[in-house]
C-alpha positions as CSV (number, residue, x, y, z in Angstrom):
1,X,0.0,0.0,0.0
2,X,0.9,3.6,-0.9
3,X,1.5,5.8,1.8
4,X,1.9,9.4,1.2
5,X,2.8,12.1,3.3
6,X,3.4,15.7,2.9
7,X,4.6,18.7,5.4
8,X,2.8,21.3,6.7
9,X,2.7,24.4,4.3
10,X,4.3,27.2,6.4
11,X,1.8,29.5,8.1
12,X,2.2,32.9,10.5
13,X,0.3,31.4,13.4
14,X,2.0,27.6,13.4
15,X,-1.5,26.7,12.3
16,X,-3.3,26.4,9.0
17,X,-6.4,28.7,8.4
18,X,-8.8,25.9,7.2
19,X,-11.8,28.1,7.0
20,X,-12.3,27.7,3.1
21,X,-13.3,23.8,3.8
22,X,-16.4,23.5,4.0
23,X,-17.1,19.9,5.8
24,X,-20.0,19.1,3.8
25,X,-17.9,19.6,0.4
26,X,-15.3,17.3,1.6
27,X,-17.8,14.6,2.5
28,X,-19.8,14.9,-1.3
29,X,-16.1,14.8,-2.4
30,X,-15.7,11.3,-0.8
31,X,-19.3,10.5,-1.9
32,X,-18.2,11.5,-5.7
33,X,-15.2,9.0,-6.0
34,X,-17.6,6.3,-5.4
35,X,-17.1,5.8,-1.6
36,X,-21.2,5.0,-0.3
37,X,-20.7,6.1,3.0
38,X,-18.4,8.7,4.5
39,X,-17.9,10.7,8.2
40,X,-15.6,12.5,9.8
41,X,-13.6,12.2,13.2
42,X,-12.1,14.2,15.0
43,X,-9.6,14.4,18.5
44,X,-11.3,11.9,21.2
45,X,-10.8,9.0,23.3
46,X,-11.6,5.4,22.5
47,X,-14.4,3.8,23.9
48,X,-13.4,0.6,22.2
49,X,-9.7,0.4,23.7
50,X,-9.7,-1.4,27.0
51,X,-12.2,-4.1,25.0
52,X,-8.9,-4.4,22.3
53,X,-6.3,-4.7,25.6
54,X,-8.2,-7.4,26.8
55,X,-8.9,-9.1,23.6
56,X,-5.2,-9.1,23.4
57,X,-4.5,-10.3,26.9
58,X,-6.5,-13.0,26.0
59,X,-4.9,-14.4,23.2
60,X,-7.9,-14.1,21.1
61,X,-5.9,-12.8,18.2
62,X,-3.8,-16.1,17.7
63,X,-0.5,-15.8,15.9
64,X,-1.5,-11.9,14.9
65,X,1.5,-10.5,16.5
66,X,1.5,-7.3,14.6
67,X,-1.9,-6.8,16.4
68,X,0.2,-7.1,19.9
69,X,3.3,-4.9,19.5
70,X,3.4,-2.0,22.0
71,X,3.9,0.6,19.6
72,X,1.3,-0.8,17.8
73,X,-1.4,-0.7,20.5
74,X,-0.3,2.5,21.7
75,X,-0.6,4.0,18.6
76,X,-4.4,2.6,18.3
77,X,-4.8,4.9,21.0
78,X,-3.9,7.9,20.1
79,X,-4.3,8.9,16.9
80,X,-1.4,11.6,17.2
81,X,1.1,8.9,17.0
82,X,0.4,8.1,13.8
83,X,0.2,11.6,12.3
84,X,1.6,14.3,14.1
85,X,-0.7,17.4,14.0
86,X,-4.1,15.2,13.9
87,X,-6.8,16.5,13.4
88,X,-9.4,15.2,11.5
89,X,-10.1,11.7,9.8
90,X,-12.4,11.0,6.9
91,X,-13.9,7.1,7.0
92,X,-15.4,6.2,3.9
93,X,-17.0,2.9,2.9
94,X,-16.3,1.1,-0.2
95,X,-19.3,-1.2,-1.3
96,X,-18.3,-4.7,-2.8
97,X,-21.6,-6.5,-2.2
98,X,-22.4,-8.3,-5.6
99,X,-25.5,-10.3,-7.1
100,X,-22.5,-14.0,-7.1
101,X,-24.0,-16.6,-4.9
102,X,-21.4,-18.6,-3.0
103,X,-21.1,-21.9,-3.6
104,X,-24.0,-23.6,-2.0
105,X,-23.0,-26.8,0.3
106,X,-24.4,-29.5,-1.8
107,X,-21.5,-28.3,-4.4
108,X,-18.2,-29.2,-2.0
109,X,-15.9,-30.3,-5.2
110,X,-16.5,-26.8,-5.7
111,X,-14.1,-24.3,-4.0
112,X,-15.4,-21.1,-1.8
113,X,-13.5,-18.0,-2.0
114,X,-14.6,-15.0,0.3
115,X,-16.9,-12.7,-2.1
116,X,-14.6,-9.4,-1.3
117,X,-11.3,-11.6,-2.6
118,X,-12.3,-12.7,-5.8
119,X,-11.4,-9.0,-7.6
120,X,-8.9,-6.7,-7.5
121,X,-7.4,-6.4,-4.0
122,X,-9.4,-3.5,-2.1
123,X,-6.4,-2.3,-0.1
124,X,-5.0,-1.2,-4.2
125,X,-8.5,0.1,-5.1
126,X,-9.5,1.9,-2.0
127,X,-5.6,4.3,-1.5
128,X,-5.8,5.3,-5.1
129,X,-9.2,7.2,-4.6
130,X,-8.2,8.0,-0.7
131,X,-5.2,9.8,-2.6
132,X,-7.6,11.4,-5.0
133,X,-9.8,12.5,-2.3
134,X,-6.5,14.2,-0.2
135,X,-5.3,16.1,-3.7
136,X,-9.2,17.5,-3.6
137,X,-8.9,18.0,-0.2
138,X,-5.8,20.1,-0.3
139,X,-7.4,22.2,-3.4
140,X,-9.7,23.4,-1.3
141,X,-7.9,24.2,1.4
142,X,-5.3,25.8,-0.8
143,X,-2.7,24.1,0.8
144,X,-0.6,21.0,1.0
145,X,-2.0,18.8,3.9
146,X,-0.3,16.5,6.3
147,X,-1.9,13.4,5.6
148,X,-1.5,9.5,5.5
149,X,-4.0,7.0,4.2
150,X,-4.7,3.5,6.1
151,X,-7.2,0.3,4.3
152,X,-7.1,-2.2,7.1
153,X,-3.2,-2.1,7.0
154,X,-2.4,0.4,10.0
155,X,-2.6,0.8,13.9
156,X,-6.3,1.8,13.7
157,X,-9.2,0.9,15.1
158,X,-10.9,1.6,11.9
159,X,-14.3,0.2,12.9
160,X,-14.7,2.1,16.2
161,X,-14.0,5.4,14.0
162,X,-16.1,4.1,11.3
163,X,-18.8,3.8,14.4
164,X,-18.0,7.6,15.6
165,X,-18.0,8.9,12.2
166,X,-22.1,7.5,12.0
167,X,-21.2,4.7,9.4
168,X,-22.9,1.9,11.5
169,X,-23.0,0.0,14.7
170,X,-20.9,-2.9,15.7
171,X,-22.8,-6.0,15.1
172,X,-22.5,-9.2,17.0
173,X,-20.5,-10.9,14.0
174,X,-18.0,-8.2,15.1
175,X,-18.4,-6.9,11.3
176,X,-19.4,-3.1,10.7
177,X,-23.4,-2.8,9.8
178,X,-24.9,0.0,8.2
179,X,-29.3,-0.5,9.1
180,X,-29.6,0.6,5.1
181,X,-26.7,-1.3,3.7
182,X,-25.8,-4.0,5.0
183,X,-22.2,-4.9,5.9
184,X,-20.3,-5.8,2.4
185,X,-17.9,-3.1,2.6
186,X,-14.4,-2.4,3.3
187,X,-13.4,0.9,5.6
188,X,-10.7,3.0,4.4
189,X,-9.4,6.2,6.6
190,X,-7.8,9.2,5.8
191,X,-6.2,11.2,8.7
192,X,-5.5,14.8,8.2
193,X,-4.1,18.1,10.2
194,X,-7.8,19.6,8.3
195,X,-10.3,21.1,11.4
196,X,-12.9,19.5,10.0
197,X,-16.5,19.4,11.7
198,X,-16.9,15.8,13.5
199,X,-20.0,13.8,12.1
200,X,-23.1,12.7,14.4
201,X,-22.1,8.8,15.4
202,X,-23.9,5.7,15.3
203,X,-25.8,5.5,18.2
204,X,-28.0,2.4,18.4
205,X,-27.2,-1.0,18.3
206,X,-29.8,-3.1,15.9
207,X,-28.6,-6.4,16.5
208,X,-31.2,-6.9,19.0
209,X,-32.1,-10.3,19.8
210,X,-30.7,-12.2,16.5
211,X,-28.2,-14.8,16.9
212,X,-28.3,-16.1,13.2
213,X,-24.3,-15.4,13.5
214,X,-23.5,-17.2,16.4
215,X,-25.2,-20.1,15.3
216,X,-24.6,-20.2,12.1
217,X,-20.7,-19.8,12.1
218,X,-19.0,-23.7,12.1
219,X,-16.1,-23.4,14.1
220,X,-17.6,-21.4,17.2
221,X,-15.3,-18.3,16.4
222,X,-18.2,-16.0,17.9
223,X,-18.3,-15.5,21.7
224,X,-21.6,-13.0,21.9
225,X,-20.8,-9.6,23.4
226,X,-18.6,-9.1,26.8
227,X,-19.8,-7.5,30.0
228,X,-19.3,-3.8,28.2
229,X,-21.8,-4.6,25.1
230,X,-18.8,-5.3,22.7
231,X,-19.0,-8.2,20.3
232,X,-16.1,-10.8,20.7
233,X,-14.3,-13.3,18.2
234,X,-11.7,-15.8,18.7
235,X,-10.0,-15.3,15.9
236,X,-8.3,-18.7,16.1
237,X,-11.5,-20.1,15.4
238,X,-12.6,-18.1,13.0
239,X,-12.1,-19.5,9.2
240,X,-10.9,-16.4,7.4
241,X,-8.2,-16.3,10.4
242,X,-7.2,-19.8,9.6
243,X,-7.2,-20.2,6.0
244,X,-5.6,-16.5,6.0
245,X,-3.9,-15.4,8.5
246,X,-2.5,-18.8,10.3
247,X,0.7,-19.7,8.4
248,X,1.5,-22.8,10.1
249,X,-0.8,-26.2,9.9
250,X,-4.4,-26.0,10.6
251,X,-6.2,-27.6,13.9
252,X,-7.0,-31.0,13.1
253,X,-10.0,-30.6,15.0
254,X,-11.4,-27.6,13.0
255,X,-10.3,-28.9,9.7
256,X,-13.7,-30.4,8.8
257,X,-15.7,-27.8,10.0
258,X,-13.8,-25.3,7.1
259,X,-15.6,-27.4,4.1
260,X,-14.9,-26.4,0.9
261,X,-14.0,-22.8,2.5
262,X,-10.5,-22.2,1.0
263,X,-9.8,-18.6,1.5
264,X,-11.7,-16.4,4.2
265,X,-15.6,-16.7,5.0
266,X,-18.4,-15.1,4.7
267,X,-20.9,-17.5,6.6
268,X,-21.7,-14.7,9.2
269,X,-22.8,-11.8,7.0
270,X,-24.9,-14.3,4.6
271,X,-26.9,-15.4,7.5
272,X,-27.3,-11.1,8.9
273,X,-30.6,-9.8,8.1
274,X,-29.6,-6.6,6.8
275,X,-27.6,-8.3,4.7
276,X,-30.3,-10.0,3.4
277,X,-32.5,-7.5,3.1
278,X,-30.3,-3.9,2.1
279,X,-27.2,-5.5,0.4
280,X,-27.2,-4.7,-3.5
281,X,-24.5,-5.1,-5.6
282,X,-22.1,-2.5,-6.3
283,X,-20.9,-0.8,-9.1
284,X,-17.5,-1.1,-8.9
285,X,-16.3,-2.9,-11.5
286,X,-12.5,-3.7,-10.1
287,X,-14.4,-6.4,-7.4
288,X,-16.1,-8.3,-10.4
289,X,-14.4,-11.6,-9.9
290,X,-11.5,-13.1,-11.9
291,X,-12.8,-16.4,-13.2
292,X,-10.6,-18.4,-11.4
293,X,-11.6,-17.3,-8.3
294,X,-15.5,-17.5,-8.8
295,X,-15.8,-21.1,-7.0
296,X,-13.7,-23.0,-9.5
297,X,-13.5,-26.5,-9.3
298,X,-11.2,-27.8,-6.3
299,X,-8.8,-30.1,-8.8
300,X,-8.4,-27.5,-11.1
301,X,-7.3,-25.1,-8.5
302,X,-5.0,-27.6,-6.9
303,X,-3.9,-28.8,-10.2
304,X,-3.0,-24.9,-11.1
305,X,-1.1,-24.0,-7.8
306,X,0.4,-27.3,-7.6
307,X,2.5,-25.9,-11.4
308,X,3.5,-23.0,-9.6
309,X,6.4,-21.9,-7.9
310,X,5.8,-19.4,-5.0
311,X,7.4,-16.3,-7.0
312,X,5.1,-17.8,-9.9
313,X,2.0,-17.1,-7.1
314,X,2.6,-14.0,-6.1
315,X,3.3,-12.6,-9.9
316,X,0.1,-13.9,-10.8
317,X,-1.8,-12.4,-7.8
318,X,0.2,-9.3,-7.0
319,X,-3.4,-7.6,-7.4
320,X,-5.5,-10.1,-5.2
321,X,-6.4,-10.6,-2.1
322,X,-5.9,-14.1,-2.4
323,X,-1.5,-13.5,-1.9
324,X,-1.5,-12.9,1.2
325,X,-1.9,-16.6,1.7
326,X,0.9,-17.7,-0.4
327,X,1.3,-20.6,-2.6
328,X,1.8,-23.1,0.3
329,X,-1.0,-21.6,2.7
330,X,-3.6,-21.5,-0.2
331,X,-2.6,-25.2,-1.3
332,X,-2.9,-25.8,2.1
333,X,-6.5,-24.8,2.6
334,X,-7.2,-26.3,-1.0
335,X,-5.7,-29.9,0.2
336,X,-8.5,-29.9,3.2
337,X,-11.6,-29.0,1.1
338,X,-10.5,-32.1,-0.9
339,X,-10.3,-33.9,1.8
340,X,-13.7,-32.7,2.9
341,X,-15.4,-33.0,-0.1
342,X,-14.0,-37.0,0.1
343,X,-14.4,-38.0,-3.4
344,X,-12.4,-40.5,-5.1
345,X,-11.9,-38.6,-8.1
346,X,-9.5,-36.3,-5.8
347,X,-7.2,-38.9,-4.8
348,X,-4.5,-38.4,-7.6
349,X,-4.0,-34.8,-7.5
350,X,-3.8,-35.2,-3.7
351,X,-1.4,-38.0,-3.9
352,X,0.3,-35.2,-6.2
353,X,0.6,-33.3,-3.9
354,X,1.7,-35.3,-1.0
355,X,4.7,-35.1,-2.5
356,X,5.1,-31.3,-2.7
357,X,8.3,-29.5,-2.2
358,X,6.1,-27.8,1.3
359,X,5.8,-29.6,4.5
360,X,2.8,-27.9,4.8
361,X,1.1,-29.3,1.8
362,X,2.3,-32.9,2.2
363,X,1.0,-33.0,5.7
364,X,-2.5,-31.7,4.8
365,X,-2.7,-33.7,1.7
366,X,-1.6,-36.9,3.3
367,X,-4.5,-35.7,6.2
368,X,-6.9,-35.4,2.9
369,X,-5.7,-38.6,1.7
370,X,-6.5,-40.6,4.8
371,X,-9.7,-38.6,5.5
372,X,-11.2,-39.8,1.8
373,X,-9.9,-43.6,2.5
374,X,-12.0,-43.1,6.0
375,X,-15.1,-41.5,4.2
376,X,-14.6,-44.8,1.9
377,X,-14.1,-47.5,4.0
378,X,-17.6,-46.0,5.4
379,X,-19.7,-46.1,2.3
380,X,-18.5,-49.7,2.0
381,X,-19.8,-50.9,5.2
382,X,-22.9,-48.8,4.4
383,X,-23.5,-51.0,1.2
384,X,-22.3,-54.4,2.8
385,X,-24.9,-53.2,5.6
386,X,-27.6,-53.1,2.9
């Protein structure tokens, strides 16, 4: 990700005259680039930061480290630490809802790929018009601004700011909802030393009694809210967490619970109401998916990492969402949905790649490999039985 910042223009009084912005211009300017939703924050305390300390204390995060770094929390905190001279944020929301049903579960030789990976990668997408929107920004404030742009990269809590800045409420799938959108969208922030006036924040919490998330999600990542109303994951539970983020093998116990699932999830916003009933597709067209990714079949998938070298991956997805995996990690998650999926006709690109150059793979594919001659030996005795 491109981050840009620039110094201060020189002023008599040490501060910049930022009169000549007019709030509501810089918001319709967000709102022009193609951004649904946008606020604005300003200096203030987080509500939201003793919940992250003791998410943290709790090992919740997993092998997130970066999440856990001192400088990194403290920095979460106070906003100043990331950009000297803060003053003002802009949160936007990018839409990447679309009309391409996941694979339903009756397909599992099919595989599932997270609806906001299957296009171009958001974090690309989102800093190019956040960049746009600061060049605006500094036009009318006739004046270069100091400035940096975050998409879910930096030491933010972007969806407590996306919460103050009246973009929606935290639901209990820990995801961002909007009461008129839904919650396919990604946040993107742009912190600025622009006085901007602070937007009314999202207030109410519409969740009410509807569990369809907790229930629904297969691997019990969802915990319900704590004792100060905040929602709580695991997030070494969680399936995005651990065919994403989790770069070592995956809990033999929560392999066959990830089905054909082979990079992120998207269980607990299918199930949400509002999702149901608001979410529309977008018009963006870099999220329309890349063919490859639009639940291809699980051999071919396998077959097509399984030619390529880890360089090869990441050249071919240097603009997906789907890299940050890596070659090994994505083969990984591939191997167990064939395993899941227990059919037969997987066995010889599995047995392929039990002998992969990667640890990782061999181990999952021989887990795959032993899980099919299981799911076998069980049909047989079914038939005998008959």
């Amino acid at each position: 990700m491109t981050r840009r910042q620039q110094p201060r223009a020189a002023d008599s009084g040490g501060q910049p005259d930022d009169s000549l912005v007019d709030t509501d211009r810089a918001l319709a300017e967000a709102r022009a680039l193609g951004f649904e939703m946008a606020g604005v924050v300003t200096r203030g305390d987080s509500e939201h930061m003793a919940h992250f300390r003791r998410w943290i204390a709790s090992g919740l995060h997993g092998h997130m480290d970066y999440l856990s770094r001192h400088d990194a929390v403290g920095r979460r905190a106070d906003l100043d630490r990331t950009l000297p001279g803060f003053q003002s944020a802009l949160v936007v929301a990018h839409s990447y809802a679309d009309d391409h049903p996941t694979t339903p579960p009756t397909h599992p030789s099919r595989a599932i790929i997270a609806r906001y990976a299957r296009g171009r990668d958001y974090h690309h997408v989102i800093t190019e018009k956040l960049d746009t929107l600061a060049q605006h920004l500094e036009v009318l404030a006739g004046r270069p601004l100091r400035r940096r742009a975050y998409v879910d990269t930096g030491p933010l809590l972007e969806r407590e700011l996306a919460v103050r800045a009246g973009l929606g409420w935290f639901g209990r799938n820990t995801m961002l909802i909007h009461p008129r959108r839904g919650s396919y969208f990604f946040l993107g922030v742009l912190l600025t030393d622009l006085a901007l006036r602070p937007s009314p924040p999202f207030a109410e919490d519409h969740c009410g009694t509807c569990r369809n998330c907790l229930d629904a999600c297969p691997t019990g990542a969802l915990l319900g809210y704590d004792d100060d109303g905040a929602p709580v994951m695991d997030a070494t539970r969680c399936i995005s967490y651990l065919t994403i983020e989790l770069k070592g093998p995956i809990p033999v116990e929560l392999r066959p619970a990830i089905g054909n699932r082979v990079y992120g999830c998207d269980i607990c916003q299918e199930v949400c109401p509002w999702n149901e009933r608001f979410s529309t597709p977008a018009p963006e067209p870099a999220y329309e998916p890349r063919p490859e990714l639009d639940n291809p079949s699980l051999i071919d998938l396998a077959t097509r990492l399984l030619e390529m070298s880890g360089k090869a991956f990441l050249r071919e997805y240097r603009d997906s969402p789907v890299s940050r995996a890596r070659r090994n990690g994505l083969l990984r998650n591939v191997c167990v949905a064939l395993g899941n999926w227990g059919a037969a006709e997987a066995v010889p690109v599995l047995e392929r790649a039990a002998g992969d150059q990667s640890e990782l793979v061999r181990e999952h594919a021989r887990w795959a490999l032993e899980r099919i001659g299981t799911a076998g030996a069980g049909r047989r005795m079914d038939i005998l039985s008959d």
